[in-house]
Every structure is written in C-alpha cells, then in structure tokens.
C-alpha positions in Angstrom: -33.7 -54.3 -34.6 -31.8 -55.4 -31.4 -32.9 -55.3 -27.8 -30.1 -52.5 -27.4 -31.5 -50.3 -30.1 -34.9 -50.5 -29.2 -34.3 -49.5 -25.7 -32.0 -46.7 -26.7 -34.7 -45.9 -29.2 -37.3 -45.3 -26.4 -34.7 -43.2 -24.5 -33.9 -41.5 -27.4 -37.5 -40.2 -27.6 -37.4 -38.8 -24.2 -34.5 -37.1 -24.7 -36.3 -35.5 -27.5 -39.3 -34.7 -26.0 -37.3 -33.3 -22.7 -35.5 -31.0 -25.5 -38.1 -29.8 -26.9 -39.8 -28.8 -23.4 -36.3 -27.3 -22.1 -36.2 -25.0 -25.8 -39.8 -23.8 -25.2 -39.0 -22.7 -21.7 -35.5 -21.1 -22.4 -37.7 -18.9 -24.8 -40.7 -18.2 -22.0 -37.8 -17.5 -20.1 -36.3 -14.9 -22.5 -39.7 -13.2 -23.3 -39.9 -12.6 -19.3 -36.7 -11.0 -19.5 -37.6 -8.5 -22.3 -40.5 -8.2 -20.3 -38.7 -7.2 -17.0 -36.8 -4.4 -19.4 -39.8 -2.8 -20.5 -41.5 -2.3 -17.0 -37.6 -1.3 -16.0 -37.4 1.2 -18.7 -41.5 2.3 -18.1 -40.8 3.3 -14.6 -36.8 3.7 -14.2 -36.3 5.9 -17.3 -35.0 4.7 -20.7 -31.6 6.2 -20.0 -31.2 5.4 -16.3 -32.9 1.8 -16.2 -30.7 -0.6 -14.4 -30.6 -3.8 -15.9 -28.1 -6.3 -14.0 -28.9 -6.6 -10.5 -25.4 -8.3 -8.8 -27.7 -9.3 -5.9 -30.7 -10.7 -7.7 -28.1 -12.7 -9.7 -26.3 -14.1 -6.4 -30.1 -15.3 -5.2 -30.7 -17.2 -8.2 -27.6 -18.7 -8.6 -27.7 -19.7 -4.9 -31.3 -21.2 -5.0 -30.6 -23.3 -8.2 -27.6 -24.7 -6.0 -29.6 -25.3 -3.0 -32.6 -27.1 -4.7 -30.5 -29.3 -6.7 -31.0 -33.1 -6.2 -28.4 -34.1 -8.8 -26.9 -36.2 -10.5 -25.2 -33.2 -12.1 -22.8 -31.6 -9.1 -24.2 -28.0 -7.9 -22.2 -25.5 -9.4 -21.9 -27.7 -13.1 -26.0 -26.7 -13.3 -25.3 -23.1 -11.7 -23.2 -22.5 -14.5 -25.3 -23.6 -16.9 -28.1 -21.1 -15.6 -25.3 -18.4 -15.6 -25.1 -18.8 -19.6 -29.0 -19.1 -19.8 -28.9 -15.8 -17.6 -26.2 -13.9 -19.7 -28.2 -14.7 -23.0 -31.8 -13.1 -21.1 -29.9 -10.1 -19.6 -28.5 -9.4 -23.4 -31.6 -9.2 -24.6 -32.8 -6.8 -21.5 -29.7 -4.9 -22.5 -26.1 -6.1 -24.4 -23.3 -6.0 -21.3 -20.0 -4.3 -22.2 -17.9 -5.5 -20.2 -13.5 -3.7 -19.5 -11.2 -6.4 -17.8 -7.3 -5.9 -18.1 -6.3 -7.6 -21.6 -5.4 -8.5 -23.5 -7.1 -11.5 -25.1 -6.5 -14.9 -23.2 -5.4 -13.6 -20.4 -7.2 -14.7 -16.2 -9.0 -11.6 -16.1 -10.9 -11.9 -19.1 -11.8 -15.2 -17.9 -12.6 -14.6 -14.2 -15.3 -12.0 -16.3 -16.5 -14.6 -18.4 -17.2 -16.6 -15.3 -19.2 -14.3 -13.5 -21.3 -12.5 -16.5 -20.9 -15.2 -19.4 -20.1 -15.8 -23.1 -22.9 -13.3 -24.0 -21.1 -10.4 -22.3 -19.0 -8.2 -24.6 -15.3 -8.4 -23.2 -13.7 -4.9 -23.8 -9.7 -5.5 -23.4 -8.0 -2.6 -21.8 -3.9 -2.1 -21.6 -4.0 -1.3 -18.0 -5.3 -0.9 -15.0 -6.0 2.8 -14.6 -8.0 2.6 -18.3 -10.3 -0.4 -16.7 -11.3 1.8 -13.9 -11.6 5.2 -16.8 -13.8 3.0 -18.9 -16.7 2.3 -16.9 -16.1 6.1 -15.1 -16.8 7.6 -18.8 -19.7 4.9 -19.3 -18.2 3.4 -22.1 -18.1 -0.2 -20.1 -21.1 -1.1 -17.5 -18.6 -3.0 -15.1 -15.1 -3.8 -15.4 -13.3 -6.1 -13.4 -9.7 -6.4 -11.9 -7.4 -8.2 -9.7 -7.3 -8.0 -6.3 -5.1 -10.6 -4.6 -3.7 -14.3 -5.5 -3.5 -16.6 -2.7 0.3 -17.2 -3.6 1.8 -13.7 -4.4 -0.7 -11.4 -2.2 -2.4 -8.5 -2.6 -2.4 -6.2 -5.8 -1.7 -3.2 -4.3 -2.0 -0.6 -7.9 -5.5 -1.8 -7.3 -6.2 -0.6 -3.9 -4.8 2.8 -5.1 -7.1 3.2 -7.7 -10.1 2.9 -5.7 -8.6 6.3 -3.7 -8.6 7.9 -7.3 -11.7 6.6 -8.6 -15.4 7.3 -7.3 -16.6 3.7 -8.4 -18.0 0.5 -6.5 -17.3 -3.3 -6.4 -20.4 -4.8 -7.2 -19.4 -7.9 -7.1 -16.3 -10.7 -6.8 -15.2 -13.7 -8.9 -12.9 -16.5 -7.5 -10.7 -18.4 -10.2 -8.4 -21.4 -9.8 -5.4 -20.5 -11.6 -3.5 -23.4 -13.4 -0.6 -22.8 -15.3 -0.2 -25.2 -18.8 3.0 -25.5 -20.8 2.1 -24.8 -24.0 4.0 -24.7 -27.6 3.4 -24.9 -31.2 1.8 -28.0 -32.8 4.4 -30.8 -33.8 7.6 -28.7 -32.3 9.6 -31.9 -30.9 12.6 -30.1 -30.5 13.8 -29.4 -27.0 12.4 -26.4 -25.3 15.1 -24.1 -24.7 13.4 -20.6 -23.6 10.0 -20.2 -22.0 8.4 -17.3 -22.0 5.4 -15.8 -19.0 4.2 -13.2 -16.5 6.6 -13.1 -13.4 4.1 -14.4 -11.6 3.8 -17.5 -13.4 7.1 -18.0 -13.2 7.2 -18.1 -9.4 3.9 -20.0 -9.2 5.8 -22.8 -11.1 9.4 -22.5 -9.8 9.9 -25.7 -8.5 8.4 -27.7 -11.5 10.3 -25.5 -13.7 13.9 -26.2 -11.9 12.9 -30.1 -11.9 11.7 -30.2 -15.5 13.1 -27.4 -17.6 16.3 -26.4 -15.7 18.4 -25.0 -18.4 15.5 -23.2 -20.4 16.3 -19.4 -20.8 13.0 -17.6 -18.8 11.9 -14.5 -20.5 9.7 -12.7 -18.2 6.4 -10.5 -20.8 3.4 -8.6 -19.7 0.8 -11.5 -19.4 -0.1 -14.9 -20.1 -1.4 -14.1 -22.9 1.6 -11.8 -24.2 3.3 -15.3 -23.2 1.3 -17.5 -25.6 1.3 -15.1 -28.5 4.9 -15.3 -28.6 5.9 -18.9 -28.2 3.4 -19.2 -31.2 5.0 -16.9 -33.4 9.1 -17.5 -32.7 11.0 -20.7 -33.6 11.0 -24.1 -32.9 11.7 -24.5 -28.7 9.5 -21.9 -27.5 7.4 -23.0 -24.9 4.8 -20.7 -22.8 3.6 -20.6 -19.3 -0.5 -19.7 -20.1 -3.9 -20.9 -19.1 -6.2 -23.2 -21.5 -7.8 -19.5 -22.9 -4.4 -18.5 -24.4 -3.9 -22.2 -25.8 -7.1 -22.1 -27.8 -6.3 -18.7 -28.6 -3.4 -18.8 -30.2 -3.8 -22.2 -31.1 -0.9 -23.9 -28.8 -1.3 -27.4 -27.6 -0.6 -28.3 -23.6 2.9 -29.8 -23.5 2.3 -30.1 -19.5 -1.0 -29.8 -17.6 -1.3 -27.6 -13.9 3.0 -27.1 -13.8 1.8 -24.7 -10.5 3.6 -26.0 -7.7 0.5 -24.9 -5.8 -2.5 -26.6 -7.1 -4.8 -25.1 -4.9 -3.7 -21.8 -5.8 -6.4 -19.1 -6.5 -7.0 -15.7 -7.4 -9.7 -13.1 -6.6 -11.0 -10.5 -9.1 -13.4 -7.8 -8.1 -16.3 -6.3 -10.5 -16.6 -2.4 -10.3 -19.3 -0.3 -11.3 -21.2 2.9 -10.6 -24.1 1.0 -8.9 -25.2 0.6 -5.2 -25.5 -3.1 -5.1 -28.7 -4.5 -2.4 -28.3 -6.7 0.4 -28.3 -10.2 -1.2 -28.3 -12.3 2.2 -24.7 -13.3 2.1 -23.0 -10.5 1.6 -19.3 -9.2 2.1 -18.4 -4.9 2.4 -14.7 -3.3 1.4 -13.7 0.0 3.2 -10.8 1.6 2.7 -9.6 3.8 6.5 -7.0 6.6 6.9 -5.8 6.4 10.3 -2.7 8.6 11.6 0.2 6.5 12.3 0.6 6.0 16.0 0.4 3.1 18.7 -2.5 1.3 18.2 -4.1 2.4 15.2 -5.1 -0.9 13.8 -6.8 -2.1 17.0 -9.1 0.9 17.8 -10.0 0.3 14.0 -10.9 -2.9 14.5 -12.3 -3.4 17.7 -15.2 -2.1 16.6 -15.8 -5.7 14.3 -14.6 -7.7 17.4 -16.8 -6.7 19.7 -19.9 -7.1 17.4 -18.3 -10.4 16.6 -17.9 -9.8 12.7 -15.9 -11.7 10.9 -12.9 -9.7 8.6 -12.2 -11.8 5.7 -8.9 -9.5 4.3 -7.0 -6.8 6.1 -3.9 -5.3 4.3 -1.8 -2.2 5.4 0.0 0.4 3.6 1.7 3.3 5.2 2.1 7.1 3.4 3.8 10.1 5.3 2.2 10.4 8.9 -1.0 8.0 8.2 -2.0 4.6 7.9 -4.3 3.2 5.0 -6.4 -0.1 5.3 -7.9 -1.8 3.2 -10.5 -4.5 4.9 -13.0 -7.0 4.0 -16.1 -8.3 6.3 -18.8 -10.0 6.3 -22.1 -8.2 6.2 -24.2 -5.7 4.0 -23.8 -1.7 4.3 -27.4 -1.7 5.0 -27.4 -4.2 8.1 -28.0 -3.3 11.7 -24.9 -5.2 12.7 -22.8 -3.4 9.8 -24.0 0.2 10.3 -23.1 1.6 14.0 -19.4 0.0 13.4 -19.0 2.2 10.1 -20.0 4.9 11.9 -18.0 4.7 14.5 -14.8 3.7 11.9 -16.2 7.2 10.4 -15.8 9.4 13.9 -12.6 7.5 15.0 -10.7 7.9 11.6 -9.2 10.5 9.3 -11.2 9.2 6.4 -13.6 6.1 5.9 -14.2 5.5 2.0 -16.9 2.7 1.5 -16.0 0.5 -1.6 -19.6 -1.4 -1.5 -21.5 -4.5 -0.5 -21.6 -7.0 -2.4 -23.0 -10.7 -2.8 -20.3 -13.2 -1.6 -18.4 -15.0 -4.7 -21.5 -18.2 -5.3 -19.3 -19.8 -8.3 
C-alpha cells in the first residue's frame, strides 16, 4: 500500500467515525422533536397545537450562522440545518404547504427555501386560491409574491390581504436567474422562445444581442414556459429557472441571460398565526387615509420621529382615499413599535396590521 492510501485510509476512518456520530445525533435530534409535539399537543390541545414557530426558526438559523467558524460559508451550513429542521418538524407534524404553481415555477422554490424538501408543496392556479387554501385550513401557510427588485411591486397581492383575514408570518428572498433552456440534442436554430412577460423584460437586452429574430411567445409562468419548449418541435427554446429544467428535463443552452444579475424577488409566507418577536423583526400595515395634502407625511411622521427605519412604502389611490402599504423595522409587540400604531390607528381611516415577522435570515 502507498503512502497516499494509507493516509487517505486514516482519514477515511475519521470520516466514518464523524458519520456515524453526526447519524446518531440527527436521530437524538428527531426524538426531541417528537418530543416537543407531545408536550405541544399535552398542553395546547391535539387539534389547536402549533407546531412551526417562524420565530424560533429565525433564532436557530441565526445562531448556527453566528457561531460558525467555517470553513463551510454561513448560510451553505444554515441551509443544511434548514433540511435537518424540515425533516424534525414533519415528524412533529407533515407541513402542507400552497404556493402559486404550477410545478417549477420561483414560488414553489422561494417555499422550498424557507420550509425545505420535507414540506408538501400544494400548487394552486392563482393567487386568490393560495390565500383560500390556507383560509379553509387545507394548507398551514402559503406563500406568494410580493415585489421583484426589477418590475416592482405585485399589486393583486396587496389586494388580497384587504380581502383576506390572514397574516405574513414570514419572508423569503430569492435571486432570480433566468436559463435558456431546450430539448436535449436540438442543434437547430432557435426560432421562437417561449416565458412569463417578466422574464422577457428581465432579459431584454441579452435577448436583442443573442436571439434577435426569435418569435417571443409570452405564457403564464416559467414553468408553463419549460413545459412547452419540451413538448413542441425542434427550435423551441424557454426562458425558466434550473427547477423547470430538471423538471421537464431541458438542458441550459445559456446560463443567468438576466440583464440584471443582481436581480431579486421577495415572497411572503401567510398564515393564520400571530408570529413572536424574534429579535430582528420587520411589521407590514396596510393604512386608509383620505386623499388630501399631506396624507403621506402625517402617516409617516410618526416612524421619523421615533427614528424607525421603513423598508417598503407603495401607494395606491381608490375614489376619495389613499391606501399604503408599508414595511418597518420592528415587532408589533415593541415599545418603540406600539404608540406609532396607535397613533397611525387615531390619525387614519383604517389601520389593518398584516403581522411581524422575523427578517428574511437565508
């Protein structure tokens, strides 16, 4: 035997033992989670125990990041105890999961980011039926858009959180890279592309440089996009994200064709749960104001003068009022956080608190 294999020989053992001491803790790990569900469901109720806690999540996650000396990178080993999180919390209790579908498409992976493979991804066909799926109880959370840091603010959104009773528990931010993707072994030229009108103005300029004479055929989703270019004739090409590839089993012509590359979008999770006070924490309101001379500042003066900091303010006008839709740092439940809600509350024609939540940690 060589030098070489007797050294990787000894490493080899120490990976093994180190595996073997990871497994048994991943299961000591799990039993304490079953654990935590039976003292839940002894004192909460079978019925009304509450299993995922957004905020106990955001701690953990947080901590792992803080304490880690490397050489993996922070968030590669916060991920990994997301996935060892989302196996323990199935066992407390399997998470259903709505996101606007279908298959493939941002949304279902901006939910697999925050709750992990082991969450149960319920496609939906629209908007409205995310938010009526977790109102009926047939999906713990759901999540939705909310705003892309290219085309804005997703304003169907916004209105559904007037019609709906329901709280955002939580936020997930995804990079959003656009692939070129066609069948396997097409060579011929591609002569229509199909995506979401989004992606098509997210990759504009690449498209005009590399693809000027393709015919653009504008579809529901990403995914919508992928599953057709895999199905019609040779040239087909799709604008679609690395889900929809493996998905429909497409290979990447062209990697990241956004002419952005820092381009992101921002999901929210909603629920029917007050969420705790996590220590970093962002709160979405949604204010009626009439629509007069300075509505905005007396509505937001408030936040200046206790110097807190808004992260999103977007306006929208309807008959003789004003609706805003802002984001701030802070808990609900702070002392800096509750004389300005109720002053927003006296000062307004009608204050609707969306929730706290823990700030997006992934």
């Amino acid at each position: 035997m060589s030098n070489q294999e007797q050294e990787l020989g000894v490493l080899r053992q120490q990976i093994d033992s180190i595996d073997k001491q990871m497994h048994e803790l991943l299961n000591l790990r799990a039993t304490c989670a079953q654990q935590v569900a039976e003292v839940k469901q002894k004192y909460q109720g079978v019925q009304d125990a509450v299993f995922y806690r957004p905020e106990r999540e955001a701690q953990v996650l947080r901590a792992v990041m803080e304490r880690n000396p490397g050489p993996l990178d922070d968030k590669e080993v916060a991920r990994l105890f997301r996935e060892i999180m989302s196996v323990c919390l199935a066992l407390e209790e399997p998470m259903k999961v709505a996101f606007l579908g279908p298959k493939g498409t941002f949304t279902q992976q901006a939910a697999l980011k925050h709750f992990g493979q082991a969450a149960q991804s319920l496609p939906q066909n629209s908007l409205d039926q995310v938010f009526r799926e977790v109102t009926a109880g047939n999906a713990h959370y759901g999540v939705v858009p909310i705003e892309n840091s290219t085309e804005g603010v997703v304003s169907h959104t916004l209105d559904l959180f007037r019609q709906y009773n329901l709280q955002i528990c939580g936020e997930v931010e995804l990079p959003v890279h656009q692939h070129l993707l066609r069948k396997a072994g097409d060579s011929v030229i591609v002569t229509r592309i199909y995506a979401h009108p989004q992606a098509f103005a997210q990759c504009s300029g690449w498209l005009e440089q590399e693809h000027p004479t393709a015919e653009r055929i504008e579809v529901s989703c990403n995914a919508e996009a992928a599953r057709r270019a895999a199905g019609d004739a040779s040239g087909s090409a799709a604008l679609a994200s690395d889900m929809a590839a493996d998905l429909h089993d497409l290979q990447m012509v062209s990697r990241n064709v956004e002419d952005q590359p820092d381009s992101v979008a921002r999901f929210l999770i909603i629920g029917d749960q007050d969420v705790g006070a996590s220590g970093e924490d962002k709160t979405s309101i949604l204010v009626s104001a009439h629509h007069e001379p300075g509505a905005l500042y007396q509505l937001l003066e408030p936040f200046n003068r206790s110097k807190i900091s808004l992260t999103r303010v977007e306006t929208r006008s309807s008959h003789n009022q004003c609706l805003f839709y802002i984001d701030f740092e802070g808990h609900c439940s702070d002392d800096t956080i509750r004389p300005i809600l109720r002053e927003l509350e006296a000062n307004s024609v009608e204050l609707k608190l969306l929730g706290s939540y823990p700030r997006c940690v992934l």
